[in-house]
N, C-alpha and C positions, 0 to 999 in steps of 0.2 A: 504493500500500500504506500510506503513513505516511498517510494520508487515512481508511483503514477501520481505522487504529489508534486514531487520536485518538478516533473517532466510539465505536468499542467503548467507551476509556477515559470518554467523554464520558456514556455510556449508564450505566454504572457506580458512575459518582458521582451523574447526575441521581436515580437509584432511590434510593441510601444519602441524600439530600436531603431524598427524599420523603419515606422511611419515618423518618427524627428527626420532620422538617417534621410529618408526619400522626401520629406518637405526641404533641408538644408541641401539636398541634390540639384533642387529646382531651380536654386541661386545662386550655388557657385558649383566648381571644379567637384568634380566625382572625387576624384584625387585627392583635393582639397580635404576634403568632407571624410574619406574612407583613411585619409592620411595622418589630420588630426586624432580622430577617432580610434585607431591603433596605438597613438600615444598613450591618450585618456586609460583607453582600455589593459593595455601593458601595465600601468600603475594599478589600476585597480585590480588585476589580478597577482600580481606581487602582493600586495598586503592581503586579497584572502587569503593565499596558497601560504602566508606565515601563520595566518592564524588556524587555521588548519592543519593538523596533526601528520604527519610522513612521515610511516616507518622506516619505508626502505626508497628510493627511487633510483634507479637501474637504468643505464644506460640504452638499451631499449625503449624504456617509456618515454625517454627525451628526442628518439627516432623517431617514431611512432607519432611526437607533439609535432617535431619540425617539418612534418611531411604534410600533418595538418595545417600545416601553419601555411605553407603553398597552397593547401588548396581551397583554404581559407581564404586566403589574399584575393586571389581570380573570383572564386565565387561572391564576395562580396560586392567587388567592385563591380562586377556584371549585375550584382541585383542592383544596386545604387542607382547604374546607369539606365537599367530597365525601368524602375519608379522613377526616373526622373524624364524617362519619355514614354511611358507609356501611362496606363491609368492606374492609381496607387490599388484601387480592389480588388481589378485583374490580376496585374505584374503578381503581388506577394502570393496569389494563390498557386498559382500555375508554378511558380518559383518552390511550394512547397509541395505539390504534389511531385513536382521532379525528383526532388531531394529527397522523398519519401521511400520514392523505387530500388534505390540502391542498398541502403540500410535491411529491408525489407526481403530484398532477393538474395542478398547477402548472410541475413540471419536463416532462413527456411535453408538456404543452400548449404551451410555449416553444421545442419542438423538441429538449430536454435527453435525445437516447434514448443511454440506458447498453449497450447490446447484450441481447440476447435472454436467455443463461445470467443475466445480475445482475437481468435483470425476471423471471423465472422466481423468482428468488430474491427478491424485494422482493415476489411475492405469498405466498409460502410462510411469508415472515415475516411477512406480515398476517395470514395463517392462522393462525401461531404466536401470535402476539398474541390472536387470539379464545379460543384454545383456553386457554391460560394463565387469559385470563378464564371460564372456564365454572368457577366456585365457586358453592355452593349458599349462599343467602343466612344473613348470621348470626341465631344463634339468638335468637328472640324479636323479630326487627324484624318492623315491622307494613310489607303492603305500600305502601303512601305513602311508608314514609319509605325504601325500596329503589327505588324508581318516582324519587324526589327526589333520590338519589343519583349515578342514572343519570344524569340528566337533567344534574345539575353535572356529572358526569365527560364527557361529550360535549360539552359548554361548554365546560369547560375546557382540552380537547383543541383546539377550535379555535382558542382564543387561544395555547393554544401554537402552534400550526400557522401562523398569521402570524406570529409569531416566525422559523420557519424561513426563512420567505420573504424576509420585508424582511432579515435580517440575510443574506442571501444577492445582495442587491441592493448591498452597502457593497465599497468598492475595497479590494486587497487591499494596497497599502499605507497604508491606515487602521490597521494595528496594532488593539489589542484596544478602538480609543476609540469607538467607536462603540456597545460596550457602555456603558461607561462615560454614555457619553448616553444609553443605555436606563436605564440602572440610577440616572439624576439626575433622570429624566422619571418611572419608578415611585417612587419615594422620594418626590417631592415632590405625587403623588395621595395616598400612605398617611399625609403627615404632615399636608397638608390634611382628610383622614378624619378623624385623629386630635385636629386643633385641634376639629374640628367636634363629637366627643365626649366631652371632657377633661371636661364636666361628668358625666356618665354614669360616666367610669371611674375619678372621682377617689371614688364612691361603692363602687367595687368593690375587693376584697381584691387585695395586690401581688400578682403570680404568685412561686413560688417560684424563690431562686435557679435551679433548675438547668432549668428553664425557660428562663429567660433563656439558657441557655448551651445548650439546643438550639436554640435561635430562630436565636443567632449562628451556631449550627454548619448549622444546613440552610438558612441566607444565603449562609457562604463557601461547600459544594457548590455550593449554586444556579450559582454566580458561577465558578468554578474551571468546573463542566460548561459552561456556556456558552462561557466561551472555549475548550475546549477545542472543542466542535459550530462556532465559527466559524473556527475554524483548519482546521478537517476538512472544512467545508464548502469552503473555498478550494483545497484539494489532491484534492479529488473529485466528480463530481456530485451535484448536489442529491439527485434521488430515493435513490440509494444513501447518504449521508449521514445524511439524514432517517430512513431506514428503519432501518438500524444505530443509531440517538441511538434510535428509538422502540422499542427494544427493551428501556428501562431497568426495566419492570415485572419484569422477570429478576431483576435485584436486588435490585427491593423487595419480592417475591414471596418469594426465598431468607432474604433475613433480616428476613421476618416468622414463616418457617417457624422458623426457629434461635432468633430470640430471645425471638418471642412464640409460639411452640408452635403455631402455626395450618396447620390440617391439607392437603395438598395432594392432593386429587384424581386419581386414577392419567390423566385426561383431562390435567393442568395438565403432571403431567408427561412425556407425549406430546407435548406445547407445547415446553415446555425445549430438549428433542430435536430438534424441527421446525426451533427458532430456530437452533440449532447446526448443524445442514443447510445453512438458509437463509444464513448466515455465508458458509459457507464455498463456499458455490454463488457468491455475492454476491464474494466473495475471489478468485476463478478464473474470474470473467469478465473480471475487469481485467485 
């Protein structure tokens, strides 16, 4: 149970991440945005992963971080860039039903079976995940640039989805450090990006303060939902794990509706519902 707690709570935050992350997209540099945000993020997980207990950590599980930390890097900046052109209720869902597939084909294929009620529920919530996504495109985009959107959010999704993987491969008395080694292996692509275009951006207008302080803010979610999806990953199976954290589109879907007024679909929410189903289908097989 504290397994499919964490993973809700992880789901949660990952959405509220996005939807800063992809409102701060809309105004500056992806770069910018996924650059700062690795900073913020890298500190905040150094101080949980101290306060956090680690028996042993093993050179392995620091492999295992830094490999997520690549595919970290790419997968986010492809979701960034996809919420920052496409429509934020769309992009995050499709983005998480990609990411869902691998985890998922991955755990079944290992021999990882949950029991029949919680896979009955991990497809119901893939169901819920499409469904959430069926939004009619926004107004005035030309089809290329919805066709272009798609395309990153299904990218994106994948690199999240090794994410799930290798950080499910790290021992579980590694404490949170193996993030931490993701999080020093992405930092140190985005600041090499960054040397590499200091001349470009040294041409470009500063972002505004409060830029900067959504950047930081949807680094520490980033980083808080992560530890929390590797803590849940250790107390529960992968596929059920995986599927509960891909459900964060619920989130980011809600408070795009509340804050930015964006209209929900009587189909999206038949989703909502499905996902709430599948929860607790997912809850009462364990």
């Amino acid at each position: 149970m504290l397994g499919v707690l964490l993973a809700l709570a992880a789901a949660a935050i990952y959405g509220a991440g996005d939807f800063v992350g992809g409102l701060a997209a809309r105004r500056a540099s992806v770069l910018f945005i996924v650059g700062v945000g690795q900073i913020a993020g890298l500190v905040t997980l150094v101080v949980l992963a101290a306060l956090l207990p680690a028996s042993g950590v093993l050179r392995p599980d620091l492999i295992w971080g830094a490999a997520s930390g690549i595919s970290t890097a790419i997968g986010i900046t492809l979701l960034y860039q996809a919420l920052a052109t496409g429509r934020m209720s769309v992009v995050a869902p499709v983005t998480a039903l990609s990411a869902l597939s691998l985890p998922v084909l991955f755990a079944y294929g290992s021999g990882d079976w949950p029991g029949w009620l919680p896979t009955a529920g991990i497809a119901l919530a893939a169901l819920a995940v499409a469904l959430i996504s069926r939004e009619a495109d926004r107004t005035g985009m030309a089809a290329g640039s919805a066709r272009r959107a798609l395309g990153l959010s299904i990218a994106a999704g994948l690199g999240i989805g090794v994410f799930y993987v290798t950080m499910k491969q790290t021992g579980d008395g590694s404490g949170l450090w193996p993030l931490v080694a993701a999080r020093i292996t992405s930092a140190a692509i985005f600041t090499g990006v960054a040397l590499a275009m200091v001349r470009r951006w040294r041409q470009a207008p500063m972002p505004a303060a409060a830029l900067w302080g959504w950047a930081v803010l949807s680094g520490a979610f980033d980083s808080a939902a992560n530890a929390l999806y590797l803590l849940s990953s250790r107390a529960a199976p992968l596929a059920i794990v995986a599927t509960l954290t891909s459900l964060y589109p619920a989130s980011t879907v809600l408070l795009a509706r509340l804050l930015l007024h964006e209209r929900l679909r009587p189909v999206q929410v038949v989703g909502l519902a499905v996902a709430v189903v599948a929860v607790v289908m997912i809850v009462y097989g364990r």
